[in-house]
C-alpha positions in Angstrom: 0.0 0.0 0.0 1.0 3.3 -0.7 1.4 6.5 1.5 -1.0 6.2 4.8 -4.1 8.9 4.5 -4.1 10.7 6.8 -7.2 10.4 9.1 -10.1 13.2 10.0 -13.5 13.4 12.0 -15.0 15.4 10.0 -12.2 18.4 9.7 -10.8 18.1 13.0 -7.2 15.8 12.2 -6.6 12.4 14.2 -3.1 11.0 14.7 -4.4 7.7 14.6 -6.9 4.9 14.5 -7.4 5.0 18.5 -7.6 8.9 18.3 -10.0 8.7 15.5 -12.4 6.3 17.3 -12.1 8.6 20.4 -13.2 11.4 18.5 -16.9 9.6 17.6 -19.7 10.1 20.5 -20.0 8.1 23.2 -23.4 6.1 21.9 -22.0 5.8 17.8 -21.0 2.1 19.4 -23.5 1.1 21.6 -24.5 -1.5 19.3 -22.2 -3.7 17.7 -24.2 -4.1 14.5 -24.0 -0.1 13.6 -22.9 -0.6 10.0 -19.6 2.0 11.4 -18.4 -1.3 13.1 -17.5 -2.9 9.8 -16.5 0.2 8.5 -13.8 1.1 11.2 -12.6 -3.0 10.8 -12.2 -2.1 7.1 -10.2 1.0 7.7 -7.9 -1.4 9.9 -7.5 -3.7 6.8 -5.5 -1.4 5.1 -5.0 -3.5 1.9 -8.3 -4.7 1.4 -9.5 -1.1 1.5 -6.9 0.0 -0.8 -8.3 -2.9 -3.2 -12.1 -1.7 -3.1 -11.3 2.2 -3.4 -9.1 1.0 -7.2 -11.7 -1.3 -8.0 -14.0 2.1 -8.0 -11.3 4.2 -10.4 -9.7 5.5 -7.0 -6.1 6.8 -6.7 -5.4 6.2 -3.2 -7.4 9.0 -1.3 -4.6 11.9 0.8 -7.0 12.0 3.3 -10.1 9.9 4.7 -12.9 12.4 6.2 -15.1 10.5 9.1 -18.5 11.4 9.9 -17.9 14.6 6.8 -20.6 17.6 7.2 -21.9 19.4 4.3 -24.3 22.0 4.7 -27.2 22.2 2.7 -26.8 25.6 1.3 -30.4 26.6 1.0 -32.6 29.1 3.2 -34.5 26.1 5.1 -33.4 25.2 8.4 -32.2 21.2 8.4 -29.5 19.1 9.6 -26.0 19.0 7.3 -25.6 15.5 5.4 -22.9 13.3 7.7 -21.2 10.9 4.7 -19.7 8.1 6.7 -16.2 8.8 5.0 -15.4 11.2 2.8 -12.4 9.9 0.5 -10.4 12.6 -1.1 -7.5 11.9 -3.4 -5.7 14.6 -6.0 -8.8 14.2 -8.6 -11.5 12.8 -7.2 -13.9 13.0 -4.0 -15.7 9.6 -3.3 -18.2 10.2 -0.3 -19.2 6.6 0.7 -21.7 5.2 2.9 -21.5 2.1 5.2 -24.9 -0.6 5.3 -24.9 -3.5 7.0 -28.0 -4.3 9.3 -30.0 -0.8 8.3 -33.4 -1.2 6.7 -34.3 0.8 3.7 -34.6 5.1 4.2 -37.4 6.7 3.0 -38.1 8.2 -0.2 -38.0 12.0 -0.9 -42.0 11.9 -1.2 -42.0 10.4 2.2 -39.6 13.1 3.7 -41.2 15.6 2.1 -44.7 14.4 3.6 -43.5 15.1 7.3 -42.3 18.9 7.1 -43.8 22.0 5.9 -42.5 24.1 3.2 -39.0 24.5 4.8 -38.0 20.8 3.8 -38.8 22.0 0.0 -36.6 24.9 0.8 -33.8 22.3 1.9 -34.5 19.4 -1.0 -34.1 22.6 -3.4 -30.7 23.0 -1.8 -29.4 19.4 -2.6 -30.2 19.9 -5.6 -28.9 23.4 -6.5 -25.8 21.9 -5.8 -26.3 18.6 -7.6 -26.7 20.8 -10.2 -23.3 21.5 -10.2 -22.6 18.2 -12.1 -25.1 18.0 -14.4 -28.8 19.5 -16.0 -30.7 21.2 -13.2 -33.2 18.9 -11.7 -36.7 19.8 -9.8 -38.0 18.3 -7.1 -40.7 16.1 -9.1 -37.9 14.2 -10.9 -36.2 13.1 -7.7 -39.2 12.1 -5.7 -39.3 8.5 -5.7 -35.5 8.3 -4.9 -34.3 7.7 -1.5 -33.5 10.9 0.3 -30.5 10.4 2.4 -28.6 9.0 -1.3 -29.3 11.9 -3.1 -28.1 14.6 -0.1 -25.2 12.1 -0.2 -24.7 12.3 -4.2 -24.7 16.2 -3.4 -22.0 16.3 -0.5 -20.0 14.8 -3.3 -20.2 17.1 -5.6 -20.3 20.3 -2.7 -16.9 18.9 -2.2 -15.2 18.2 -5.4 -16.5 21.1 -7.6 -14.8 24.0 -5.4 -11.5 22.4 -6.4 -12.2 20.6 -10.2 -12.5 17.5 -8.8 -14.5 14.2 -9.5 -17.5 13.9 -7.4 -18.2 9.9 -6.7 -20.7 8.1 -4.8 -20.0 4.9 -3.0 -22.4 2.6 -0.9 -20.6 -0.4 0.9 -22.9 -3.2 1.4 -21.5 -5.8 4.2 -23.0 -9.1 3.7 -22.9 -12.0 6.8 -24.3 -14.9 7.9 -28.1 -14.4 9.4 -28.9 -10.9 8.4 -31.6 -9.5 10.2 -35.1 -10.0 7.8 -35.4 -5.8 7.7 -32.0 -5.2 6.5 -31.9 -3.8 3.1 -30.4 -6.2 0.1 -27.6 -5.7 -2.2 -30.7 -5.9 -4.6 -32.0 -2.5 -3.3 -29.3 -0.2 -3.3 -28.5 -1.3 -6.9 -31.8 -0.6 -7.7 -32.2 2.7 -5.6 -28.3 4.0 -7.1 -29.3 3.4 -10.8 -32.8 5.1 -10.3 -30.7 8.2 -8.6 -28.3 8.3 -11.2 -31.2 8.3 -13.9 -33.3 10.6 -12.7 -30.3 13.5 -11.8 -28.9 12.9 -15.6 -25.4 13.2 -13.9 -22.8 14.0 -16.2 -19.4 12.3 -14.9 -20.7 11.2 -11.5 -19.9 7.5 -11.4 -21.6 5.8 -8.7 -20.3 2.3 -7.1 -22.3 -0.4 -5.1 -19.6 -2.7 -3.3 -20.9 -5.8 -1.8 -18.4 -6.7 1.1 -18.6 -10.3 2.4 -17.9 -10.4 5.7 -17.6 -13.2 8.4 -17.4 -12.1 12.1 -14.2 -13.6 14.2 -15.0 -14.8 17.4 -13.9 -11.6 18.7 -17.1 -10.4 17.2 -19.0 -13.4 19.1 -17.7 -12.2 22.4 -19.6 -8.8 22.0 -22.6 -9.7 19.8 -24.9 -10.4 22.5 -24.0 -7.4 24.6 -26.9 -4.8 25.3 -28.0 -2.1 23.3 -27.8 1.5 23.8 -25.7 1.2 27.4 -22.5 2.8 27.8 -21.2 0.0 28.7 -21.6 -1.7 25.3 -20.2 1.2 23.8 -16.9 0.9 25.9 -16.8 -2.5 25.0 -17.2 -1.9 20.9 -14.5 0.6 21.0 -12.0 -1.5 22.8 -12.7 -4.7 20.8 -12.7 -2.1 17.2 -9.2 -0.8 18.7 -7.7 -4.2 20.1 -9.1 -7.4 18.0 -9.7 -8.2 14.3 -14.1 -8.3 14.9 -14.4 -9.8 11.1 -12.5 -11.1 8.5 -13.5 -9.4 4.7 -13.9 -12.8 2.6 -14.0 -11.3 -0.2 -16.2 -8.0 -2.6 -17.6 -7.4 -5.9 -17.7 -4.1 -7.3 -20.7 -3.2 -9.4 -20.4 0.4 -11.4 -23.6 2.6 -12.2 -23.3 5.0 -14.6 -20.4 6.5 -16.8 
């Protein structure tokens, strides 16, 4: 593997894996199936990362941003978009988002349905700076897409375009034994990525689904049954994510969606 990339949460620097893991809040591991469990193992497993982020047209990234904000530049009042990591190389800015046990999110139409008219203001955000990248898009083309992929898709491009970069989109599906019935499938975000990709008409915005197989070490075993939601469990998560190997990464496939 190359150079190490240097690690962030969000902009703040960490000088290493145990500094980064300090830096997430105390309840981001109070259950050992948060889809950030097999994210932080994969981040441990330098060259199987490395592998996945050239299988999706990656140099290796200079830095990796955890946890990365982006703001939704519109008048609305809303939460920024918090990509999982943010992978910034010399040409290219890949945000990617971790799945493992996590149903399906809701559609734009169904977001939309729960606010007044200051979530339109926010949706017309995303996608003044999706626009960025490609044709400008209204809200009616978007609304059967799944909401947090597409503020996702923009914190991309927010973050390459400043800087002539190329904006990319990655979800990481991890795949093991005895997945809970209401976990999303591979099959979904396939599905859900093209649709996105369709309906923005994204000009050179190429967007990856990577479907990680991935077989918990006994390690793993020794904390799967703990509690959710206690402190305690969260301790426990951290320690095992900083001390132990919690899964062994059998092997991915790397499907492309758009150009």
């Amino acid at each position: 593997m190359n150079a190490e990339p240097s690690l962030y949460f969000d902009r703040q620097p960490a000088r290493d894996f145990p500094a980064l893991l300090d830096l997430y809040s105390r309840d981001e591991f109070q259950s050992p199936y948060r889809s950030t469990v097999p994210l932080m193992a994969l981040v441990k497993e330098k060259d199987t990362l490395h592998n996945v982020l050239t299988s999706c047209q990656g140099l290796m990234p200079l830095d990796f941003h955890f946890e990365f904000k982006v703001d939704h530049q519109s008048q609305g009042r809303g939460k920024p978009s918090h990509t999982d990591l943010m992978a910034i190389s010399a040409d290219a800015c890949i945000a990617i988002e971790a799945k493992w046990t996590e149903p399906p999110y809701e559609s734009v139409t169904s977001w939309l349905s729960k606010g007044t008219d200051n979530r339109e203001k926010v949706l017309k955000g995303w996608l003044s700076i999706l626009s960025l990248n490609g044709a400008p898009v209204s809200a009616d083309d978007v609304r059967d897409c799944e909401y947090q992929m597409l503020h996702r898709a923009a914190s991309a491009c927010a973050t390459a375009s400043p800087f002539g970069k190329r904006p990319m989109l990655a979800y990481f599906k991890f795949s093991s034994p005895e997945m809970p019935f209401s976990a999303a499938s591979t099959e979904y975000y396939t599905t859900a990525l093209a649709a996105l990709h369709k309906d923005l008409r994204l000009a050179d915005f190429p967007m990856f689904l990577v479907e990680i197989q991935t077989a918990p070490t006994e390690q793993f075993e020794l904390i799967a049954s703990l509690p959710k939601a206690t402190p305690e469990t969260g301790a426990s998560v951290r320690t095992a994510l900083q001390q132990t190997s919690l899964f062994n990464f059998v092997g991915y496939k790397v499907q492309q969606i758009g150009p």
